[in-house]
KOLTORFI-805871 format. One line per 2 residues: number of its first residue (from 1); for each residue x, y, z of N, C-alpha, C, O, CB. Coordinates in steps of 0.02 Angstrom, whole numbers, plus 50000, padded with zeros to 5 digits. Glycine has a CB too. Example, Ala and Ser with C-alpha at 12.3 -4.5 7.8 and 13.67 -1.06 7.14 Angstrom:
! KOLTORFI-805871
1 = 50660,49716,50390,50615,49775,50390,50660,49835,50390,50712,49834,50423,50565,49776,50452 ~ 50642,49888,50354,50684,49947,50357,50645,50002,50394,50670,50057,50402,50704,49970,50286;
//
This chain:
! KOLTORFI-805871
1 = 50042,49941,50000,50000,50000,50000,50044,50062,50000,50102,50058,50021,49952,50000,50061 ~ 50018,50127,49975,50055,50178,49950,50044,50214,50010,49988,50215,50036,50035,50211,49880;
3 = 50097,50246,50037,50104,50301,50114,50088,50320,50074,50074,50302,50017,50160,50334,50168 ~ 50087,50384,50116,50061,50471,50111,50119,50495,50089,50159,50479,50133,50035,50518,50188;
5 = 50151,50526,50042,50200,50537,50026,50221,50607,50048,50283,50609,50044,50200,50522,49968 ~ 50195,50666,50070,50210,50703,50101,50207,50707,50180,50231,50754,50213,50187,50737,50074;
7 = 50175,50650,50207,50196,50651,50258,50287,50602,50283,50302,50589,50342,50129,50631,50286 ~ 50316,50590,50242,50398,50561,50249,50441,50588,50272,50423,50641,50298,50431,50548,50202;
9 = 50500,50576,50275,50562,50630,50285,50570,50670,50217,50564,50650,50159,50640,50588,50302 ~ 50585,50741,50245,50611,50793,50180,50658,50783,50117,50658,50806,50060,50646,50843,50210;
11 = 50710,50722,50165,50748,50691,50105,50714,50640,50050,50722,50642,49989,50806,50653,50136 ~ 50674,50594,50086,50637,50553,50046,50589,50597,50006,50594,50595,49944,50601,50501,50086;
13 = 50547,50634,50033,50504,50676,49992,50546,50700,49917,50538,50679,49860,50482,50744,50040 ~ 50597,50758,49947,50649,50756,49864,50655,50714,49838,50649,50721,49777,50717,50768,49857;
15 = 50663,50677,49851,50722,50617,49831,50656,50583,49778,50676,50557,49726,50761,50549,49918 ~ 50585,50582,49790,50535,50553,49743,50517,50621,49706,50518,50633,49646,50467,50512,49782;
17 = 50505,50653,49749,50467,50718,49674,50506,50742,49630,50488,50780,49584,50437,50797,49695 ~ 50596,50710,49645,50646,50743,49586,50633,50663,49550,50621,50672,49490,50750,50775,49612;
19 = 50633,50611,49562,50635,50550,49510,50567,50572,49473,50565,50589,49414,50633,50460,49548 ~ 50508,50569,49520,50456,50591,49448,50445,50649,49424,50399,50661,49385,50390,50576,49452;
21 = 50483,50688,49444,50506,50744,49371,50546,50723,49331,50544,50735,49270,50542,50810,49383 ~ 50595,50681,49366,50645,50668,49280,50611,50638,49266,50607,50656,49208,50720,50635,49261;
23 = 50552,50575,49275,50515,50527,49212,50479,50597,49190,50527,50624,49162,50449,50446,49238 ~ 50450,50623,49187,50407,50662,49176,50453,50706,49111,50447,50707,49050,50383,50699,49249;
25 = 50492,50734,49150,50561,50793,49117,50562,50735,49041,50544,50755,48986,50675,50798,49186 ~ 50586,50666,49054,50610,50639,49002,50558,50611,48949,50571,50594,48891,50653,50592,49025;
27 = 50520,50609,48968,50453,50595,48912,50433,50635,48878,50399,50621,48829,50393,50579,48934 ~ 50452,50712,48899,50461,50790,48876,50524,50796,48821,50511,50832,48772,50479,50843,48949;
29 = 50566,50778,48822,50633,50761,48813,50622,50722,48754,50639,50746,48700,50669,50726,48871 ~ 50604,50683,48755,50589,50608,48719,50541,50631,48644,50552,50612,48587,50531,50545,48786;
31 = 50490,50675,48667,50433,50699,48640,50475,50735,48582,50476,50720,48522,50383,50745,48693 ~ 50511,50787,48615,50540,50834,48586,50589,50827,48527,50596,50855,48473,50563,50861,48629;
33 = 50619,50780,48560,50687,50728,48503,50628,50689,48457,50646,50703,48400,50757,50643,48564 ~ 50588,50662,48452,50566,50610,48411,50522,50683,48343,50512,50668,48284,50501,50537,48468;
35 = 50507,50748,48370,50484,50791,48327,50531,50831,48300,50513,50869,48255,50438,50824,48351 ~ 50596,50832,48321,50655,50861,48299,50672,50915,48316,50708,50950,48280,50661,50864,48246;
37 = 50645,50937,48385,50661,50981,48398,50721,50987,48470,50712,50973,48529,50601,51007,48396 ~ 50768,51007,48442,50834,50995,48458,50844,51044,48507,50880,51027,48554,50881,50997,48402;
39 = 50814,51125,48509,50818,51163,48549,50763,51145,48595,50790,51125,48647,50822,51223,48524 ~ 50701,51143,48600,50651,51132,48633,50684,51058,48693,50679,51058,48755,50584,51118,48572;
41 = 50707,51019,48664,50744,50950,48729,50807,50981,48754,50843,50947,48791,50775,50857,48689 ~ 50821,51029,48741,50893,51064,48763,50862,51102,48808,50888,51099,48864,50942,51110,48707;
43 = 50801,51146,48803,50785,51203,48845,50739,51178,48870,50700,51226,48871,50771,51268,48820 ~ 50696,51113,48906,50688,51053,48932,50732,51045,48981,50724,51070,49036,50691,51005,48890;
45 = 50801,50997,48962,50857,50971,49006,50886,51025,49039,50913,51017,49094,50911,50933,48969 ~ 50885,51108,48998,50909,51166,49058,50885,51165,49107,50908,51157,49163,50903,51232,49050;
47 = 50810,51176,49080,50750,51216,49137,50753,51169,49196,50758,51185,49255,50655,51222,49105 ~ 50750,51109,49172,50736,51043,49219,50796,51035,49286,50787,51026,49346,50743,50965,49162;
49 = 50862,51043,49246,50926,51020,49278,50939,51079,49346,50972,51061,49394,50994,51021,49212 ~ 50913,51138,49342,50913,51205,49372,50858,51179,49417,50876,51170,49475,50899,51276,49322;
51 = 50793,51165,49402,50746,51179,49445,50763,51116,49506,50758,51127,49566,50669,51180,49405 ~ 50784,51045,49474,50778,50996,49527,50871,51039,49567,50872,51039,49628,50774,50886,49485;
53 = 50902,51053,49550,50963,51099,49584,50943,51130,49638,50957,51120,49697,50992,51154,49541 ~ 50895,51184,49604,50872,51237,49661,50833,51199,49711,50835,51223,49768,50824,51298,49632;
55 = 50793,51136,49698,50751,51120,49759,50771,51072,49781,50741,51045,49827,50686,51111,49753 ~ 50834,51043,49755,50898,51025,49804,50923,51071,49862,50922,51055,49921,50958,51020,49762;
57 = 50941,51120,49840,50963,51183,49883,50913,51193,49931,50922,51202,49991,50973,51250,49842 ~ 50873,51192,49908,50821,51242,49951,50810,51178,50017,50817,51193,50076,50728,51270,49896;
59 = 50796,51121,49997,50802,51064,50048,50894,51074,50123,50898,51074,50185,50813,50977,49974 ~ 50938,51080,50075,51004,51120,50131,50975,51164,50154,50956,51161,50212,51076,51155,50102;
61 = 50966,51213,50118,50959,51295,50141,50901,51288,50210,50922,51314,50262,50920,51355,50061 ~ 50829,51256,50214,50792,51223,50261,50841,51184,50313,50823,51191,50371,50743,51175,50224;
63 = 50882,51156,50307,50919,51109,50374,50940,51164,50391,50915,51188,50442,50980,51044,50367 ~ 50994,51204,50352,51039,51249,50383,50999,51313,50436,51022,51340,50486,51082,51282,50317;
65 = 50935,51321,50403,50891,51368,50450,50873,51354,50510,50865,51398,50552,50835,51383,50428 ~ 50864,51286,50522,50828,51249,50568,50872,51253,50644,50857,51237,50701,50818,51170,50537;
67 = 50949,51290,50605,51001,51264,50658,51014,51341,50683,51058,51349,50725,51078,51216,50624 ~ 50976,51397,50660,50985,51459,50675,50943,51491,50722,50905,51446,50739,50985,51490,50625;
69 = 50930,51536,50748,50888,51572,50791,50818,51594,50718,50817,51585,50657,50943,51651,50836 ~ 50766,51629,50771,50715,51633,50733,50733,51706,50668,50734,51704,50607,50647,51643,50791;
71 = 50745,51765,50717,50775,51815,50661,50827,51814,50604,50827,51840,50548,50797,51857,50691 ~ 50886,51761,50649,50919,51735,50586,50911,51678,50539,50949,51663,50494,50971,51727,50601;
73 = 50875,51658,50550,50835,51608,50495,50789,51637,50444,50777,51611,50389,50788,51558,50531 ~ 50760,51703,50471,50737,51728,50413,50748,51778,50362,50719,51797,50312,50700,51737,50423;
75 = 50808,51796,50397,50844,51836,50364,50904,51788,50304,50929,51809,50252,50878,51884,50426 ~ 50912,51729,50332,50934,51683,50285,50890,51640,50236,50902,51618,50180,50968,51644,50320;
77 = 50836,51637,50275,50783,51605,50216,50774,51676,50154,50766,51669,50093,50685,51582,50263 ~ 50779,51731,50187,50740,51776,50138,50805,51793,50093,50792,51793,50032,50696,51851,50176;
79 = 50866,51805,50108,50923,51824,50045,50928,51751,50005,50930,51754,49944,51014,51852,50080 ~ 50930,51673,50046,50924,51617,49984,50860,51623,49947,50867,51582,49901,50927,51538,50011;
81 = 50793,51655,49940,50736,51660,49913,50760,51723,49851,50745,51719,49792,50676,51678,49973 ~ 50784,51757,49870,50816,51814,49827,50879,51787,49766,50869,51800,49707,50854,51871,49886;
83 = 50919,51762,49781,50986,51730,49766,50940,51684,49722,50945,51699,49663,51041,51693,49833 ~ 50893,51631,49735,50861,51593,49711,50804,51634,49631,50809,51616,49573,50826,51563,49781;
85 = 50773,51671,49649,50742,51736,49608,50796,51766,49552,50784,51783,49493,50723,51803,49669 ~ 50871,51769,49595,50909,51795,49542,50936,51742,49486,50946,51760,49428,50964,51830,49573;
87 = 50952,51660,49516,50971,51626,49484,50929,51614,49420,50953,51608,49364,50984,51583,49519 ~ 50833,51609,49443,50802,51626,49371,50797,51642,49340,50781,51618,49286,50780,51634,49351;
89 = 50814,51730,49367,50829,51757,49309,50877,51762,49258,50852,51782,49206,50824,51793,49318 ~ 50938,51751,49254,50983,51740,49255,50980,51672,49180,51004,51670,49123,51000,51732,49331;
91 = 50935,51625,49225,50909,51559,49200,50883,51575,49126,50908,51563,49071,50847,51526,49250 ~ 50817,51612,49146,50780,51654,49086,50819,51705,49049,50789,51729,49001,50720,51695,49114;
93 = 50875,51726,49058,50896,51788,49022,50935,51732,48953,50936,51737,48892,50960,51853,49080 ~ 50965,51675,49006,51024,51654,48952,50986,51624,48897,51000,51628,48837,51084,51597,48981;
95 = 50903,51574,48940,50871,51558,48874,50855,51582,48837,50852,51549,48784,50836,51538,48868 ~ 50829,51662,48835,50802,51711,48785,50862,51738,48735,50849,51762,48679,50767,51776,48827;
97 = 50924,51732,48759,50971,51731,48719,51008,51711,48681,51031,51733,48628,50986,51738,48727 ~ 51018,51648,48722,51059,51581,48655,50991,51543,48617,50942,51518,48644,51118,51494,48709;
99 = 51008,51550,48541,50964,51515,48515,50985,51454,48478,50989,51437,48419,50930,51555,48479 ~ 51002,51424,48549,50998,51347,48538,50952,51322,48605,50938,51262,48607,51083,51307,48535;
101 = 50932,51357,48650,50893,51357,48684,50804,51375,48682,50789,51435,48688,50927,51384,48712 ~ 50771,51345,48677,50699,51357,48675,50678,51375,48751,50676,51343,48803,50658,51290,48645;
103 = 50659,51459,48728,50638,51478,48801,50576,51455,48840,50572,51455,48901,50630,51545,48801 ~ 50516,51430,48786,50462,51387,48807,50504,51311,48841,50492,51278,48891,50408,51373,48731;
105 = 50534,51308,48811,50567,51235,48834,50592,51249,48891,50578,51205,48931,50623,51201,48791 ~ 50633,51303,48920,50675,51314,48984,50612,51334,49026,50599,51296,49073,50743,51376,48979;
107 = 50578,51379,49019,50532,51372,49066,50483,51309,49085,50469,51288,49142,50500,51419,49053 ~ 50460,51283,49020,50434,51225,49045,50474,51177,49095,50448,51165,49150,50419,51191,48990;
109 = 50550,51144,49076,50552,51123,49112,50585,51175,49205,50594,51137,49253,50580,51070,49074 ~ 50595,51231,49213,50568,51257,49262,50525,51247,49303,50533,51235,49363,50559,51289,49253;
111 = 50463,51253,49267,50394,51259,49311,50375,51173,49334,50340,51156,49382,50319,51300,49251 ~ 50414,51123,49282,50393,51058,49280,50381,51029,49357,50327,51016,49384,50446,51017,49239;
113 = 50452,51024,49387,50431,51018,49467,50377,51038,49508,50356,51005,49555,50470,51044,49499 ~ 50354,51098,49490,50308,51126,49501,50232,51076,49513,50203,51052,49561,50313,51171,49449;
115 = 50224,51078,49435,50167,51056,49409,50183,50961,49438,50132,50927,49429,50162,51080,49310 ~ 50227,50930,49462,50255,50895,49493,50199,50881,49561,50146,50850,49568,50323,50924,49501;
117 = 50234,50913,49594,50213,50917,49661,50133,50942,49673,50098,50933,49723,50264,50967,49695 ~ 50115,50976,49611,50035,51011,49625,49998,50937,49606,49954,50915,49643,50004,51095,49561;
119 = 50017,50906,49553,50004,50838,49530,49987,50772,49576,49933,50744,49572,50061,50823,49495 ~ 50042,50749,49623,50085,50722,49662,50008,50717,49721,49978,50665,49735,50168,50773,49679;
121 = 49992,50797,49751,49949,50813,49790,49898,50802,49784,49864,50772,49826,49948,50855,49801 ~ 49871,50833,49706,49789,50817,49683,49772,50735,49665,49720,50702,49669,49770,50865,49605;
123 = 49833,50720,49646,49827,50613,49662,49803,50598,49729,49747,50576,49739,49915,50560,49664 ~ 49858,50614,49788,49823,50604,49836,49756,50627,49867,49733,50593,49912,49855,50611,49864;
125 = 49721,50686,49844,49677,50715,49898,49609,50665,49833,49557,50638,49853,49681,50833,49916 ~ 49629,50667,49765,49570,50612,49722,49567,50549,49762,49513,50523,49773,49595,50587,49635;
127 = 49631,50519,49788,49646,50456,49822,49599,50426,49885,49559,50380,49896,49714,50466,49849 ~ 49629,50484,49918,49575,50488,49974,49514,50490,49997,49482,50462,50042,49578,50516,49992;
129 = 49501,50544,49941,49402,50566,49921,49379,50487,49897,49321,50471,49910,49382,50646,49825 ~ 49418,50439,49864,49393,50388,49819,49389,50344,49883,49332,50323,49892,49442,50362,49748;
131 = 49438,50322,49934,49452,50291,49995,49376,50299,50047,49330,50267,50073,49525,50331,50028 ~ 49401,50357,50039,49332,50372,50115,49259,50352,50060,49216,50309,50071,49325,50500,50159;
133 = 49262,50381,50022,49171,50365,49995,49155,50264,49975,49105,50230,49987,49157,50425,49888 ~ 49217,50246,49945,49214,50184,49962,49199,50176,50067,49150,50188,50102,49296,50151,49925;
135 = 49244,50158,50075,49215,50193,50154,49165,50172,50192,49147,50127,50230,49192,50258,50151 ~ 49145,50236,50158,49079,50251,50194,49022,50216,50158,48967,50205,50184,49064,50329,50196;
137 = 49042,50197,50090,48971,50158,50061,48967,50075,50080,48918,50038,50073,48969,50164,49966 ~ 49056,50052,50116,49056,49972,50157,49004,49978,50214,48958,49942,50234,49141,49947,50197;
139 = 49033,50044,50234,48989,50047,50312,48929,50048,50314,48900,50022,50362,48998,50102,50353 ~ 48896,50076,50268,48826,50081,50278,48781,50030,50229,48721,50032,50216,48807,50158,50267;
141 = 48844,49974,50200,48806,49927,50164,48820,49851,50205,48804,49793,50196,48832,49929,50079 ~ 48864,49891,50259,48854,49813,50308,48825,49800,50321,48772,49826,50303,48869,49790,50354;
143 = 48823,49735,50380,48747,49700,50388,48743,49729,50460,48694,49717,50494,48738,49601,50382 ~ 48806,49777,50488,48781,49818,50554,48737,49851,50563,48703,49862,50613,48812,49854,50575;
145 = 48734,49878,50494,48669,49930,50489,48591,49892,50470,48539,49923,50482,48688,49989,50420 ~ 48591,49848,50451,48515,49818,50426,48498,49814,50514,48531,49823,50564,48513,49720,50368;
147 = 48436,49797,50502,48391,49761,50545,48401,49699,50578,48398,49646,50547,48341,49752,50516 ~ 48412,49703,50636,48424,49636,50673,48362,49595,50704,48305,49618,50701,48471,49652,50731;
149 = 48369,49558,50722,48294,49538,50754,48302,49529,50811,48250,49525,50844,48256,49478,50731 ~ 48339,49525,50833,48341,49532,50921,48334,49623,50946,48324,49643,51003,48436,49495,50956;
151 = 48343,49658,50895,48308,49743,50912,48251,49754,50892,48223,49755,50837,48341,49806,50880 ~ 48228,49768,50975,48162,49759,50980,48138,49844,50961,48079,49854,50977,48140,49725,51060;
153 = 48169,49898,50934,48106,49929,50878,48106,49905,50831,48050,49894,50808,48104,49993,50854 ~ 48163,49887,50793,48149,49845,50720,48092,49785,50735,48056,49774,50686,48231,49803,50688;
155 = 48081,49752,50784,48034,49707,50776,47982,49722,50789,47935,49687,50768,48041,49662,50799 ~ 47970,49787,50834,47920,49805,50835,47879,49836,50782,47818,49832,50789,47925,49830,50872;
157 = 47907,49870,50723,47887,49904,50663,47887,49830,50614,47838,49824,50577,47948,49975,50639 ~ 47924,49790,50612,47901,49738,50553,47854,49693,50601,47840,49639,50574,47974,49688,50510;
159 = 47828,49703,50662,47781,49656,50675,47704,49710,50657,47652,49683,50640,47795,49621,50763 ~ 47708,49774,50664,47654,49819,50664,47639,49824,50575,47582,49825,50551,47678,49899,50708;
161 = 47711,49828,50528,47698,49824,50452,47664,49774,50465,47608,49798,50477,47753,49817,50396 ~ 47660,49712,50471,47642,49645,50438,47587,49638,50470,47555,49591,50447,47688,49582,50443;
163 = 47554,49672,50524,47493,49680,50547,47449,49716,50527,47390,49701,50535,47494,49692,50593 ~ 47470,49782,50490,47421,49814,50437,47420,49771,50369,47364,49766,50347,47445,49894,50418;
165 = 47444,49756,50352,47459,49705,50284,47384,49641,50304,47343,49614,50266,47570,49655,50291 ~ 47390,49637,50347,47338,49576,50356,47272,49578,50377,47228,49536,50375,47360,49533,50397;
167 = 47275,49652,50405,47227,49697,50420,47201,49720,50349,47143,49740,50348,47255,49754,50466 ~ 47221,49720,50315,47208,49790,50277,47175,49733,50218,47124,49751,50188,47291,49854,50252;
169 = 47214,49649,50198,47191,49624,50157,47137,49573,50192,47102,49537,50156,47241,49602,50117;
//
């Protein structure tokens, strides 16, 4: 059976949402090479190689905070959030410039992790919704819930039905 995948350790958590971005990254990749587009799997493997980097980092940059006081942790979370902001740009400037790079391609694979993890989530919370309504439709189709005959209102109402029934014909 499949854990909860965000509830794991931080390392394990990376450690899966960067493998199914690269399947993901490489089927993008794959797509791209089989239509011939040579810049578009290049600016793919940029966008991609940067983003699982940065949320490498950002996984350190989180330990390293954890080990600081509260003001200086956020004053270190907030210049790696900046530094991080600049590396994109940076990211985006070089794709808009070399044209062997497809800037749709570098951002795509950018945002890919992204769309990763929003993915990753809406599996689970469909998962769950599907779990509990199964659920709840065992529970109330058990035989806990029918009519027993040793409960005496249930027997009292199917002895009073079956007494108008015989009454009535």
């Amino acid at each position: 059976m499949m854990t909860d995948l965000f509830t794991e350790q931080p390392e394990k958590v990376v450690k899966i949402l960067s493998k199914r971005t690269a399947l993901l990254g490489s089927l993008l990749i794959l797509s791209a090479l089989l239509q011939g587009e040579i810049a578009g799997a290049l600016g793919v493997i940029f966008g991609l190689m940067i983003s699982l980097l940065l949320f490498r980092l950002k996984l350190l940059n989180s330990r390293r905070a954890l080990k600081l006081d509260q003001a200086g942790a956020e004053k270190f979370i907030r210049n790696r959030t900046l530094i991080n902001l600049a590396i994109y740009f940076v990211v985006l400037a070089v794709a808009m410039r070399n044209p062997g790079l497809s800037f749709p391609g570098v951002v795509l694979g950018l945002l890919l992790l992204k769309f990763t993890i929003i993915g990753s989530a809406l599996a689970r919370l469909i998962k769950d919704y599907l779990i509990n309504r199964q659920r709840g439709y065992q529970e109330y189709s058990s035989e806990s819930y029918l009519p027993n005959s040793e409960d005496k209102y249930f027997a009292d109402q199917a002895s009073d039905s079956s007494s108008d029934i015989i009454e009535r014909g």
